[in-house]
C-alpha positions in Angstrom: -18.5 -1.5 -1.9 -16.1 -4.1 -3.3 -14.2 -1.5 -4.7 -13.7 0.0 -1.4 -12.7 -3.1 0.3 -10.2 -4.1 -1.8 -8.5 -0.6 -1.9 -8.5 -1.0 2.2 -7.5 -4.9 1.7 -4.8 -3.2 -0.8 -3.7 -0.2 1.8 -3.1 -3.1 4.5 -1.0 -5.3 2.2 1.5 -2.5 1.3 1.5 -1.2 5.2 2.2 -5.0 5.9 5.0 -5.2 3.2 6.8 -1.7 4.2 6.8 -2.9 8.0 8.7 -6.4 6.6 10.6 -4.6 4.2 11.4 -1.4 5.6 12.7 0.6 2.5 11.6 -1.0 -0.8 8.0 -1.0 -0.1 8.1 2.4 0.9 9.0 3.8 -2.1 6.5 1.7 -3.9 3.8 3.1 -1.5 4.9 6.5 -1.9 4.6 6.1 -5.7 1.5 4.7 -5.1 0.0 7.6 -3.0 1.4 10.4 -5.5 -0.4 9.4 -8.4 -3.7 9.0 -6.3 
């Protein structure tokens, strides 16, 4: 269950980041969510 919440607490930082960032988190995220 911890695992679970701190991939959700993860997935909310990086949403958080790309809305303040715009571009550069973006890419990070969609990096993140290829290799998943």
């Amino acid at each position: 269950m911890e695992a679970t919440a701190t991939r959700n607490s993860r997935k909310v930082l990086i949403g958080i980041v790309s809305s303040r960032s715009g571009d550069k988190t973006i890419k990070v995220t969609y990096s993140y969510k290829v290799p998943h």
